[in-house]
C-alpha positions in Angstrom: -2.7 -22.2 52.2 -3.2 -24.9 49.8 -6.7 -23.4 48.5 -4.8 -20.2 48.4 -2.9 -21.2 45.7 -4.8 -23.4 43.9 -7.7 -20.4 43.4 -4.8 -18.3 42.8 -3.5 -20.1 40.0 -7.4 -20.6 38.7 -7.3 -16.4 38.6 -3.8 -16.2 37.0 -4.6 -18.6 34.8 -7.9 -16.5 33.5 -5.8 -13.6 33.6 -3.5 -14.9 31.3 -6.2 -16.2 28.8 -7.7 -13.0 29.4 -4.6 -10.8 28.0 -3.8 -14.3 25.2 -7.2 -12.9 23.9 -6.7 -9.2 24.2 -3.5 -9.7 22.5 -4.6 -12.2 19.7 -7.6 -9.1 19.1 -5.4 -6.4 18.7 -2.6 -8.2 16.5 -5.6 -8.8 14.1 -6.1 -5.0 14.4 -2.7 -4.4 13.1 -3.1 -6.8 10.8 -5.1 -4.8 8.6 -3.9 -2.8 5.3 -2.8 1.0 6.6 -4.9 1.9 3.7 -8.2 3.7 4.3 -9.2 1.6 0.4 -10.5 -1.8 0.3 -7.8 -3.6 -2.1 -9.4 -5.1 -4.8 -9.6 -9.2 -5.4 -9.0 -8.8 -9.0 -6.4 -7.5 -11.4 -6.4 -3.9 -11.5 -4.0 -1.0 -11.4 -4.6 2.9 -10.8 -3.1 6.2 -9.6 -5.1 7.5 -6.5 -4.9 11.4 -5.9 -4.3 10.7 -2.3 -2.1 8.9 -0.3 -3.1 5.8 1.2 -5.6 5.1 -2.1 -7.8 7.3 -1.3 -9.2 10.2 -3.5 -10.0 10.0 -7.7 -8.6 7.3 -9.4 -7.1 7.3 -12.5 -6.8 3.4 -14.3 -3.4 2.7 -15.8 -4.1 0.2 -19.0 -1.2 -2.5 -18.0 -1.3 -3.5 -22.1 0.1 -0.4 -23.1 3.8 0.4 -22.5 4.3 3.6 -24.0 4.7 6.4 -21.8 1.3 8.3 -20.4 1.0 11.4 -18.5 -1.8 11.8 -15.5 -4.6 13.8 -15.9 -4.0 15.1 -12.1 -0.9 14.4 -9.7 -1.2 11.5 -8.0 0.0 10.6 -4.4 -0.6 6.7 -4.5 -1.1 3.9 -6.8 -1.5 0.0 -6.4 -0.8 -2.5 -9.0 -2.2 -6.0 -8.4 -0.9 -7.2 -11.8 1.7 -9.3 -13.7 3.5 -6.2 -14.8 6.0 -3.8 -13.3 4.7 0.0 -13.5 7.8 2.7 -13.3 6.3 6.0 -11.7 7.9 9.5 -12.7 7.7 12.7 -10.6 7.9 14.9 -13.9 5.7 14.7 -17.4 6.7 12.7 -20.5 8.7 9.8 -18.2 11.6 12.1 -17.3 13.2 11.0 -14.9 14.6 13.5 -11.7 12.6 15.3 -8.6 9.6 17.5 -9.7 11.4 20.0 -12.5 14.6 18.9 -11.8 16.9 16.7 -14.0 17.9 13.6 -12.2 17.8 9.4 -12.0 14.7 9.9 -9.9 11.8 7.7 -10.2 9.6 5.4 -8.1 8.8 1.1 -9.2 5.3 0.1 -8.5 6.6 -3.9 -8.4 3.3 -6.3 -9.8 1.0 -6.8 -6.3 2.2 -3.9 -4.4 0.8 -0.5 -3.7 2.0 2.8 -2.4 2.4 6.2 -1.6 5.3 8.6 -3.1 7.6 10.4 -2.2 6.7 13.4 -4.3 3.2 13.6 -6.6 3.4 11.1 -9.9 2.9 12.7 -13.0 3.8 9.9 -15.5 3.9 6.4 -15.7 5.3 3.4 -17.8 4.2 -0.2 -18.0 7.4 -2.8 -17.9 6.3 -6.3 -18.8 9.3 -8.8 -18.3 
């Protein structure tokens, strides 16, 4: 019985290293950005006309504060910047839902990204 056990233990043990692995293999598979986009490893900022940064990209200028509408609606964004980017769902940085008045509007925070809730149509860069 003694040999019993010990080779049992030897195949529990495997088993256990076995699923360690497994498990250390898919937490790195979860580990990686939801995003279908490589994020850049410099500073940049755009408007993507897709969610999940994919589709054509629009660069937002993070030196220039004044308001700027987008050529096209735009369903995403990153900022991997210093500066704060405030994200509108109607033209000329009104706040509200799409052609509604309102307090509604979206904050790109400096090294996030993001999909929103309703397509962007103009932007503002905050510097603090």
């Amino acid at each position: 019985m003694t040999t019993f056990r010990k080779n049992r233990k030897k195949t529990l043990t495997a088993g256990a290293a076995a699923l360690s692995g497994a498990a250390l293999l898919l937490g790195a598979g979860l580990a990686q950005p939801a995003s279908a986009a490589d994020l850049p490893h410099a500073p940049v900022a755009y408007f993507a006309s897709g969610t999940d940064l994919t589709g054509r990209q629009a660069p937002v200028d993070i030196t220039d504060p004044a308001c700027r509408n987008l050529a096209e609606p735009a369903l995403s964004a990153v900022n991997l910047t210093d500066a704060d980017i405030q994200v509108y769902f109607n033209r000329d940085c009104r706040t509200g839902a799409p052609g509604r008045p309102g307090d509604l509007y979206d904050a790109l925070g400096s090294l996030h990204w993001g999909n929103f809730p309703c397509p962007a149509l103009s932007y503002r860069v905050v510097r603090h």
